[in-house]
LUMKE-839344 format. One record per residue (C-alpha): residue number from 1; x, y, z. Coordinates in Angstrom, 3 decimals. Layout:
BEGIN
<r n="NUM" xx="X" yy="Y" zz="Z"/>
...
//
This chain:
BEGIN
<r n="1" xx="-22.248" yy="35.639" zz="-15.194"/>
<r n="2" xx="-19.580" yy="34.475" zz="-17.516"/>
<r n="3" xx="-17.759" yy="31.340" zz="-16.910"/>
<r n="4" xx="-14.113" yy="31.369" zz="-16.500"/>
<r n="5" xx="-12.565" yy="29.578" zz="-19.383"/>
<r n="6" xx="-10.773" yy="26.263" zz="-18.307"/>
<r n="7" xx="-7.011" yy="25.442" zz="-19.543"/>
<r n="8" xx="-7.903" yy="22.673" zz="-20.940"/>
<r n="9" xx="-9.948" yy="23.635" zz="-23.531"/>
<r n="10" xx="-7.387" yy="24.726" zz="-25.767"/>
<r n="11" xx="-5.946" yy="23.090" zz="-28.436"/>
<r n="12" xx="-2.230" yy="23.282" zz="-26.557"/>
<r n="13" xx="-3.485" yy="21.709" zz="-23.682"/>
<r n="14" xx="-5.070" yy="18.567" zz="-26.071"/>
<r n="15" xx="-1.510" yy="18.580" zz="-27.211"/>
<r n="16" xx="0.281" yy="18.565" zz="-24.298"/>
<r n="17" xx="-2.270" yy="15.663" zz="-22.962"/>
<r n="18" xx="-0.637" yy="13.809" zz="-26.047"/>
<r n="19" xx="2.691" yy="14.630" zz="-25.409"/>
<r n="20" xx="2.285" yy="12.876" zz="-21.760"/>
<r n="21" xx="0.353" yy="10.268" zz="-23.142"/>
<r n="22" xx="2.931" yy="9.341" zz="-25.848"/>
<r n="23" xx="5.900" yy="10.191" zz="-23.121"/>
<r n="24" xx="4.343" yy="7.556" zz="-20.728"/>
<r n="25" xx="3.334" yy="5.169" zz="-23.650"/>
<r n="26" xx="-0.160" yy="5.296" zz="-22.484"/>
<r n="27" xx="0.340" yy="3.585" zz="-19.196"/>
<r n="28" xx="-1.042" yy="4.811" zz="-15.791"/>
<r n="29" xx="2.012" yy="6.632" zz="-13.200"/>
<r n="30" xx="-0.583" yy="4.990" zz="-10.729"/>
<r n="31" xx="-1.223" yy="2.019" zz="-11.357"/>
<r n="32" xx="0.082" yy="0.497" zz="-15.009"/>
<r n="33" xx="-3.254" yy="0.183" zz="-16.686"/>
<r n="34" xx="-3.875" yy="1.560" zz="-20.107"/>
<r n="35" xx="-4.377" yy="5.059" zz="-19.526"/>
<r n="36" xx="-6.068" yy="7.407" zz="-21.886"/>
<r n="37" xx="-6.205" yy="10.943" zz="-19.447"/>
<r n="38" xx="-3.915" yy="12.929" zz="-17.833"/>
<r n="39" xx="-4.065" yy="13.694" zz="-14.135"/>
<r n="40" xx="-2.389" yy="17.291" zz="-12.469"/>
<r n="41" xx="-0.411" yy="15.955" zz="-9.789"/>
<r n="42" xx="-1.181" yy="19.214" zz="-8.156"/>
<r n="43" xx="-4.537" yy="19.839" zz="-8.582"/>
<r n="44" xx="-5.738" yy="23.073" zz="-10.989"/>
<r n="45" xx="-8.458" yy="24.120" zz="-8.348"/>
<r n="46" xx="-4.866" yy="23.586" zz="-5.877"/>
<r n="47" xx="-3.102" yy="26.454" zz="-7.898"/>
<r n="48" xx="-1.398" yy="23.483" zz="-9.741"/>
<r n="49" xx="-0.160" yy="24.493" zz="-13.225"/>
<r n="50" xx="-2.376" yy="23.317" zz="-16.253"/>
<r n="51" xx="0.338" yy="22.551" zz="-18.999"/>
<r n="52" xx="3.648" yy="21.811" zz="-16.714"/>
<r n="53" xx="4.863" yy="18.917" zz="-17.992"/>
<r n="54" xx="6.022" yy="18.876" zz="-14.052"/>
<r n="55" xx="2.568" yy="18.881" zz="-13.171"/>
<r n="56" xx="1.284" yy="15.917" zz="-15.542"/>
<r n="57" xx="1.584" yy="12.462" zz="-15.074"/>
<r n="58" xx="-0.819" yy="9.803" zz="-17.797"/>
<r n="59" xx="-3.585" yy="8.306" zz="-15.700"/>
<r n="60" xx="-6.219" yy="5.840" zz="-16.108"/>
<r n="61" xx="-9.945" yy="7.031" zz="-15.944"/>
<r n="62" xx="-10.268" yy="4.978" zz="-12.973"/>
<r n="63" xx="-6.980" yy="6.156" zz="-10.797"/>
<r n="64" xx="-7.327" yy="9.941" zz="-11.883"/>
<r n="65" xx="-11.510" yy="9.966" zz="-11.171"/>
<r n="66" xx="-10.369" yy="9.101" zz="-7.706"/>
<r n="67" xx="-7.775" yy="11.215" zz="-7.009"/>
<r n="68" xx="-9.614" yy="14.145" zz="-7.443"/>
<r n="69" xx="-8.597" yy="17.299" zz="-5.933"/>
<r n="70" xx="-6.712" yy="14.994" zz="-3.239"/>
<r n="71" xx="-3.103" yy="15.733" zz="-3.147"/>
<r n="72" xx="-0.815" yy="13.140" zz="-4.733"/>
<r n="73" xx="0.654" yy="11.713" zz="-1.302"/>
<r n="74" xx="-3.323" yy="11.307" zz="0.030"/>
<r n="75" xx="-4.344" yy="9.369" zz="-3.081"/>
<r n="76" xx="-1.078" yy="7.116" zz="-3.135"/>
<r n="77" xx="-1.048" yy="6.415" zz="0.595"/>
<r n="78" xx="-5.254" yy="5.393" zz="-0.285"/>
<r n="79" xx="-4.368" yy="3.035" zz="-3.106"/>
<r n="80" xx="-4.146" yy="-0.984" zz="-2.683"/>
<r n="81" xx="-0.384" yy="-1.552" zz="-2.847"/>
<r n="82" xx="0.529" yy="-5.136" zz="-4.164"/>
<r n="83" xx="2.358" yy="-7.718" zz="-2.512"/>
<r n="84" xx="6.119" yy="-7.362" zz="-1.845"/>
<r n="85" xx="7.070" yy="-11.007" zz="-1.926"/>
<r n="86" xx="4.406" yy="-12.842" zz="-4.598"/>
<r n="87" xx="4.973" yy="-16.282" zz="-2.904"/>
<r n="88" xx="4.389" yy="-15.493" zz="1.017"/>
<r n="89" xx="1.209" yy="-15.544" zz="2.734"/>
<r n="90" xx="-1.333" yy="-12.868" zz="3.744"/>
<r n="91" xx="-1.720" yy="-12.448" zz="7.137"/>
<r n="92" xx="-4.916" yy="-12.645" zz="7.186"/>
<r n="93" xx="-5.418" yy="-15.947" zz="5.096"/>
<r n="94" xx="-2.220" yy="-17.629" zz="6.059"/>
<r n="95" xx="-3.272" yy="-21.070" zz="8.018"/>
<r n="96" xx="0.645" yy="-22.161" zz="8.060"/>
<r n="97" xx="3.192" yy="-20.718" zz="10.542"/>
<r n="98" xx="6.316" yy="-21.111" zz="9.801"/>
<r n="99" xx="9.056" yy="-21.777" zz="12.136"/>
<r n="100" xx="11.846" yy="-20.041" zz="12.929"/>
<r n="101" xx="14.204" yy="-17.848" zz="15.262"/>
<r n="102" xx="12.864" yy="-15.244" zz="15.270"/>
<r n="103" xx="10.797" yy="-14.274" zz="18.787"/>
<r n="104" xx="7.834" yy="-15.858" zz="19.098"/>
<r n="105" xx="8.103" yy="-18.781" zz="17.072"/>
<r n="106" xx="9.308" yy="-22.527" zz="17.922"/>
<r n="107" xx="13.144" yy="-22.844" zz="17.102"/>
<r n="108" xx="13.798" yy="-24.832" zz="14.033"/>
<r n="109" xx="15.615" yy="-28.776" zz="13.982"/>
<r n="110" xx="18.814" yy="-28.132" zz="12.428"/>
<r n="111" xx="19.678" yy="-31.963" zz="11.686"/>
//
């Protein structure tokens, strides 16, 4: 049986991969780490396009290994998001409550 010949085997591909590399300046879309692949944002096996520039985003090994075939909304809504406020407490470590008006919470002295 012959094997189907990928996309991405040809030498336009390899240059389109640079062109998104380069256009991206080698930086993951999903997560800012140095990337050095490129992921399909809709999958080939998907009937995502191969060489739409539409279609390719730069991606770390790590990010674009575990997307997959997953569509891009299943893989973003799986990732670790950071924190929105740097300075404020996880819920689950905070040992402080701070008080406030808000429902719930002791009103504050405003002397």
């Amino acid at each position: 049986m012959a094997r189907v010949s990928d996309p991405r085997d040809n030498r336009s591909y390899k240059a389109r991969r640079l062109q998104v590399l380069q256009a991206n300046n080698w930086s993951c879309y999903y997560c800012g780490q140095d990337a050095t692949q490129v992921d399909h944002v809709i999958p080939i096996a998907n009937g995502g396009d191969p060489m739409s520039l539409d279609n390719l985003v730069a991606a770390c090994k790590r990010c674009n290994l575990s997307k997959g075939k997953k569509p891009q909304a299943v893989f973003l809504a799986t990732m670790d998001t950071p924190p929105v406020f740097s300075n404020s407490f996880s819920p689950k470590t905070a040992v402080r409550v701070v008080q406030g008006p808000c429902e719930g919470q002791p009103s504050q002295d405003l002397n």
